[in-house]
KESETOR-534320 format. One line per 3 residues: number of its first residue (from 0); for each residue x, y, z of C-alpha. Coordinates in steps of 0.02 Angstrom, whole numbers. Each point is the difference from the previous one (the first is absolute). Layout:
N
NUM) X,Y,Z ~ ... .
END
This chain:
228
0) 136,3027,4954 ~ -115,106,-116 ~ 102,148,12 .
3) 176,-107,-35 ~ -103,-59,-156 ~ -45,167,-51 .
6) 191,74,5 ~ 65,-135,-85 ~ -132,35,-151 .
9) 45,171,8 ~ 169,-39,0 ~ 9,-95,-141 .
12) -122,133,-96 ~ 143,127,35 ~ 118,-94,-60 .
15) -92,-43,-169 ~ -5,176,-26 ~ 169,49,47 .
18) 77,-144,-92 ~ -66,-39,-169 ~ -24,-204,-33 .
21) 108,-74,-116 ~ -32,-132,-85 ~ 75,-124,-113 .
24) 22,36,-190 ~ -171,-55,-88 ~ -89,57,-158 .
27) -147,100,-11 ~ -119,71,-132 ~ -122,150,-25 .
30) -164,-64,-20 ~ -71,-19,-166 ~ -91,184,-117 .
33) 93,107,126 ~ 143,112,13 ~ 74,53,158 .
36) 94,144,46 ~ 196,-44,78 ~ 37,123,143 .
39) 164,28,107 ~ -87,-9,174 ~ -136,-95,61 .
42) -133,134,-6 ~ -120,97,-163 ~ 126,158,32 .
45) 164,-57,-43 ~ 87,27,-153 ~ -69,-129,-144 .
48) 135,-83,-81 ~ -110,-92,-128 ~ -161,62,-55 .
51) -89,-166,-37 ~ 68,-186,15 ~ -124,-97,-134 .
54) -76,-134,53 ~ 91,-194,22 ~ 173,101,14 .
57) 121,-120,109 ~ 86,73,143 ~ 122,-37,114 .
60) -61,16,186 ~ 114,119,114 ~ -85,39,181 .
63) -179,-53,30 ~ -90,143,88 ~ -171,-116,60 .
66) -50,103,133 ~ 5,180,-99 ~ -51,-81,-176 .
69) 140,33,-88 ~ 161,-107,-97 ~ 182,52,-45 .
72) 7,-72,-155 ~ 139,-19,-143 ~ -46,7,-195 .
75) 98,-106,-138 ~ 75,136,-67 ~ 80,32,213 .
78) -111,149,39 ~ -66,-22,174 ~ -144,74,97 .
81) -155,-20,98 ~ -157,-44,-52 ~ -177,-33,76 .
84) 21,-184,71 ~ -213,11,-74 ~ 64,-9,-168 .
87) 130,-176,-5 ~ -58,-166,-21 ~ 126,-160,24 .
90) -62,-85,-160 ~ 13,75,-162 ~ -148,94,-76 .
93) -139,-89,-131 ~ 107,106,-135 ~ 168,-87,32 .
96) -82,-157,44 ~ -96,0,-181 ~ 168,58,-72 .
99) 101,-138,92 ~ -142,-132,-56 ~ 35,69,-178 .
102) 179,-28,-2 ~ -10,-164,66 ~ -132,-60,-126 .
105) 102,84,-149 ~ 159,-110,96 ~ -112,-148,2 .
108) -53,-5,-169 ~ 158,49,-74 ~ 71,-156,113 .
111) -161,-114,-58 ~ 62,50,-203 ~ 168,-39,46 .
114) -65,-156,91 ~ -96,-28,-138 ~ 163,15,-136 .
117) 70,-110,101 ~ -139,-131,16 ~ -10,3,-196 .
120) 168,4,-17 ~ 16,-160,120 ~ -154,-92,-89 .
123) 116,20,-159 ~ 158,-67,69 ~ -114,-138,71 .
126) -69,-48,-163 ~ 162,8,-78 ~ 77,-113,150 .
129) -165,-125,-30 ~ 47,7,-194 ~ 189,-31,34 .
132) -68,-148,124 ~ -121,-81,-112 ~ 154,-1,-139 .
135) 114,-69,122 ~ -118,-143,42 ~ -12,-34,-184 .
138) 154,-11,-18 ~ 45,-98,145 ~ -124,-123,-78 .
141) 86,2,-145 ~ 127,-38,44 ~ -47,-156,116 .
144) -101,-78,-154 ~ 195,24,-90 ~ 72,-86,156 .
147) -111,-121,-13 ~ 9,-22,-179 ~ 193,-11,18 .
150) -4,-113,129 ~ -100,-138,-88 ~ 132,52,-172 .
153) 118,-43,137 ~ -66,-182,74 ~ -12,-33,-210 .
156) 176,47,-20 ~ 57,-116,132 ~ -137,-127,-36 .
159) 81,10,-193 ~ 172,-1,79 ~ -27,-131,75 .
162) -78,-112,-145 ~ 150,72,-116 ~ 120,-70,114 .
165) -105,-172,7 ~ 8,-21,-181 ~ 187,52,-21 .
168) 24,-144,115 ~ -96,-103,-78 ~ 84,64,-154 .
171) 171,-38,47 ~ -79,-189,57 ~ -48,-34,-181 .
174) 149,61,-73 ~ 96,-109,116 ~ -95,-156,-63 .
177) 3,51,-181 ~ 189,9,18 ~ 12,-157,85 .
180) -138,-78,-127 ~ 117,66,-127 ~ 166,-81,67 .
183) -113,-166,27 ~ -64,17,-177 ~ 200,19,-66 .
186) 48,-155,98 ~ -110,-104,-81 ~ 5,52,-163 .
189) 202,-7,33 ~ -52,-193,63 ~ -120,-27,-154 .
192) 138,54,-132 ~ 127,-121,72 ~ -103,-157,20 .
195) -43,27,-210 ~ 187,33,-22 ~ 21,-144,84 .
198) -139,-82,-76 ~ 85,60,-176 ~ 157,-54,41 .
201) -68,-182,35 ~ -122,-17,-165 ~ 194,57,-99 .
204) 96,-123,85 ~ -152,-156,-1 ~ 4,73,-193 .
207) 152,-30,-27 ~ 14,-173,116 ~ -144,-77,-125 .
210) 92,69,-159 ~ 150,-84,40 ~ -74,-183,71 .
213) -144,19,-153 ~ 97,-74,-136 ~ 72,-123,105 .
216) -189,-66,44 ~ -27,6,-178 ~ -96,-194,-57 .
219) 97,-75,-144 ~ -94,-53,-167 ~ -36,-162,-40 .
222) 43,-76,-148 ~ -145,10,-122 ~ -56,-184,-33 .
225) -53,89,-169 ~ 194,25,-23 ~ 25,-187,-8 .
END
């Protein structure tokens, strides 16, 4: 049972260095104040193909070596080599991370005076909205006291209406009794005139009744006893 144990393990140690691991594409960095040399095999005597990497430069993970130390790696700019495995971190360096922390406070502040534009230019539109409200309330007061106002012109116009029309009627009553006052007045002067005509006409004809039966009635004289 040992011994089966033992094959397998140096089985599987042949194999890792027959077969190089690969691994899935992940980012990597060179560890911050240094600069490593890029070779073409995984060993100090093959061919350099860059003389120093500076520190926090990203690269693109190839074949992870564990076992010998060493990475195939591929630069930004598509130049690929091996590296010491020593060397590469998985988070950026204190360099980039101070740099990235830089950026983003430079973003935030220019987002915080834009914010800040905005805020100001808000608090102005607000005032001016609070302004255009406060007229508009005026003026819808303003308008109700003219409502009102109107309203009560209008119960007087009706209430006057109203009292016009009463005394038109009333009007038209009084002229209807002065006209029939009038007619009533006519008819008995008409009535008066005739009874003195009549009246007239009777003193003429007794006039002239007593002239003619006057001499008539007239005493005779005596003879004067003197005249004897």
């Amino acid at each position: 049972m040992t011994m089966r144990k033992l094959m397998s393990g140096l089985l599987a140690a042949a194999l890792l260095n027959v077969v190089p691991a690969l691994v899935s594409a992940e980012t990597r960095y060179i560890t911050d104040q240094l600069h490593v040399p890029m070779r073409s095999g995984k060993g100090n005597g093959f061919r350099i193909l860059h003389r120093g990497l500076p520190s926090g430069t990203e690269l693109t993970v190839l074949e992870d070596a564990a076992s010998e130390g060493w990475t195939r790696v591929r630069t930004p700019g598509g130049t690929e080599g091996w590296v010491r495995r020593q060397y590469l971190v998985s988070e950026p360096v204190a360099k980039l991370k101070l740099a990235s922390a830089e950026a983003n406070l430079a973003r935030f502040e220019k987002m915080e005076g834009n914010l800040g534009g905005e805020v100001r230019r808000l608090e102005e539109e607000n005032s001016q909205l609070n302004s255009s409200l406060s007229a508009a309330q005026q003026q819808t007061q303003d308008l109700t006291t003219e409502l009102k106002a109107l309203k009560t012109l209008s119960s007087d116009a009706i209430s006057l209406n109203e009292r016009h029309q009463k005394l038109l009627h009333q009007h038209e009553l009084l002229k209807q009794e002065k006209i029939m006052a009038e007619a009533e007045i006519q008819r008995l002067s008409g009535s008066e005139s005739q009874r003195w005509y009549l009246f007239g006409a009777l003193s003429v004809a007794v006039g002239a009744i007593l002239a003619m039966i006057a001499p008539r009635v007239r005493p005779r004289k005596r003879h004067s006893e003197w005249a004897n």
